[in-house]
Each structure stands twice: as C-alpha cells, then as structure tokens.
N, C-alpha and C positions, 0 to 999 in steps of 0.2 A: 504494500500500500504506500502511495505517495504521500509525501506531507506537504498540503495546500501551500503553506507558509515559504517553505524552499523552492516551491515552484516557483510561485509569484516573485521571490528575487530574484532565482533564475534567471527569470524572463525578462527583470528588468537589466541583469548584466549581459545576457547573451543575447544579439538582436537575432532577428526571425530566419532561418533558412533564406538563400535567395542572395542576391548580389548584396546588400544590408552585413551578412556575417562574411561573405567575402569579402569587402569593404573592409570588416573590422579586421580578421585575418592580417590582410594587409598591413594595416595601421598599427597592429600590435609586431608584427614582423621588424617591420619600416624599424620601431621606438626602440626594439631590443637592439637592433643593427647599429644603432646609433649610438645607444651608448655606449657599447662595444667598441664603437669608430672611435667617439671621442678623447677614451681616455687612452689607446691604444693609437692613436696619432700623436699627441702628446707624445708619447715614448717614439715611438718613429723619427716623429721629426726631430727631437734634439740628439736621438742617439745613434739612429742609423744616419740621416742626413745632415747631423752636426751642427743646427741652429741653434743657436742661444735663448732659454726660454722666454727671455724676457723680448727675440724678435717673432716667436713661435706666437704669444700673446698680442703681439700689436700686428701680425699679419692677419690672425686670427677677428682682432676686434675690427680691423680695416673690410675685411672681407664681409663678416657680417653686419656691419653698418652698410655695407653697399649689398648685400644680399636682400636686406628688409627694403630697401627703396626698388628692388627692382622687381620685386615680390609683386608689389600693387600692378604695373602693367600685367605680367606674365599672368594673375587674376583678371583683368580684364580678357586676355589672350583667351584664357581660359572661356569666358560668358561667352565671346564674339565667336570661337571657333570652335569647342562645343570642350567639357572637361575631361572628357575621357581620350580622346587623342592630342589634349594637351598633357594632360597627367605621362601619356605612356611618355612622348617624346621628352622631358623634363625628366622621368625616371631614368631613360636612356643617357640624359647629359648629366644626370646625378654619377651616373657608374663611369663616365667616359672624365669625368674632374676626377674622381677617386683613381682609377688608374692612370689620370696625368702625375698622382701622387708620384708615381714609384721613378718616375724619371727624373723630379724636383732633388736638386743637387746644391740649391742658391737661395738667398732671402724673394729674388723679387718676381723668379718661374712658381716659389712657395704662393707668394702674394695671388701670384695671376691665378696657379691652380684654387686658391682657397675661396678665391673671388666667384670665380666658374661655379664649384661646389655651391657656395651659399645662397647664390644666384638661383642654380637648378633647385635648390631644397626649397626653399622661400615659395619660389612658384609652384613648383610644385605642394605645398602643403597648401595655397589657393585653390588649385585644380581639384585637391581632393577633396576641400570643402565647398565646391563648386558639384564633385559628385555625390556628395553627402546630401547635401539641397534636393537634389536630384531623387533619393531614395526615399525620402521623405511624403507619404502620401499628401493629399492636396488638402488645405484643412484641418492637417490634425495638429496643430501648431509648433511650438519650436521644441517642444521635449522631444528626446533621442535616447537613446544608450548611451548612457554617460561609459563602457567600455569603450567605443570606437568615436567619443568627438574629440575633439583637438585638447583642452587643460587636461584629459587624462593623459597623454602620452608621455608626461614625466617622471610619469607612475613607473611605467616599462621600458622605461631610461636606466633607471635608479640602478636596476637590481646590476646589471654589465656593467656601469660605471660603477660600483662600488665594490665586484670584486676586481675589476681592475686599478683601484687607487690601491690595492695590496702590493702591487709590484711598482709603483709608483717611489723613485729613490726621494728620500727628504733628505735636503742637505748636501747632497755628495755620499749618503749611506747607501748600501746595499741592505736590502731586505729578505731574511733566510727564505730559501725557496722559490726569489724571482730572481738572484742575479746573473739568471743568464741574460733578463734583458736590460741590464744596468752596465757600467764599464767599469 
C-alpha cells in the first residue's frame, strides 16, 4: 500500500513523464557537471596550465561579467528562433569553449576560452528557461517543480564542488590523498 503523503511530494519533486522530466534530467545532469567543472578547472588551470590564481580569478570574473551581458541577446535569440535549437547549438558551443580549455597555455587564449564558455552557458540557461515556459500548460500559472527551475541548480552544484574542495591545496599544502593533483 502506498502512502498518500509520499506521493503527493513525490509529485511535487519529480515532474510528470514526458519532455517536463527530460527537461529536468537534463538540468540536474547540466548542475552536477558543473560543479564538477568548477572546482576541477580551478586545479587545471593553475596546475597543469601554470596560471597564477589570482589571474585564474580575474579571467574568471572578466568572462562572467561579459557572459551575463551576452546572456540577455542569446535569450532573445532564443524567443525569435525558437528555444530548443537554440539551446542545442549553445550546448554545442558550451563543449566546443571547454575543449578550447585543453589547448589554453596563456592568460589571455585562458580569457578568450573563458569568455566563449560563459557566453554559451548564460544563453544557454535562457534557452532553457525559454523551454521550461514552453512545458508549462497554458493557465496553470507560474508554479513548477521546484527540482528542475533555475534557484535549484545550486543544490546539485554543491555536492561535486564540495568533494572536490578536498583536493583543493590551501596554502602551498598538499592534502593526504589528493597530491597527485597538487605539485
């Protein structure tokens, strides 16, 4: 026998069969990836590519101050050209900045690839709230599953960025058990 009670949460965290949970799927995919990215670029970039944290941070805040400005058109792109083949091709220029990562050897090919990146993410996380709109029946006003809208994704951030701050050197220390990615 079911209990009414677990149901009805259920239901309000997991949205309904149908494009709705592939949607969230995604969105929950996308957030774990990224936190993963995050703190795991961090180490990349000062240790295999030799940048100085303190240029890691300021190409870092350059890029995403020009990623939120460029976000707004790439959402309009989105409305005029429809969101689902703006999403794909923005997911495509998401992967194609990450693997310009691996050839970034310098401060300012770092800048341009980080630029690229935060650019495609920006717009892209428009396009997906462009397809969110979308799945939403006509009427039934702005509640959603709060698993798949946009303030939850830091949720499913959290958990990869935080066992990745384990291998994260403080100081110039090594940390038992991660220095193989420390020097």
């Amino acid at each position: 026998m079911t209990n009414p009670a677990a149901s009805a949460r259920s239901s309000r965290l997991v949205p309904p069969a149908g494009p709705q949970r592939v949607l969230a799927l995604a969105q929950l995919t996308n957030s774990v990836g990224d936190g993963a990215y995050y703190v795991t670029s961090a180490l990349y970039f000062t240790h295999v590519v030799g940048l100085a944290p303190a240029r890691v941070g300021l190409g870092l805040t350059v890029a995403w101050a020009i990623g939120s400005l460029v976000g707004v058109p790439l959402g309009r792109l989105a409305d005029r050209r429809g969101p689902r083949g703006t999403a794909v091709l923005l997911a495509l220029a998401t992967g194609a900045a990450v693997a310009s990562f691996l050839v970034v050897r310098g401060f300012l090919p770092f800048v341009l690839a980080a630029c690229a990146y935060a650019s495609a993410q920006s717009g892209l996380g428009a396009a997906r709230q462009a397809l969110l709109a979308g799945l939403i029946p006509a009427g039934s006003g702005p509640g959603c599953s709060p698993i798949f809208s946009r303030p939850s994704t830091p949720v499913w951030r959290w958990g990869p960025a935080s066992a990745g701050s384990h291998c994260t050197p403080v100081h110039g220390t090594r940390i038992s058990g991660c220095s193989r990615w420390t020097r």
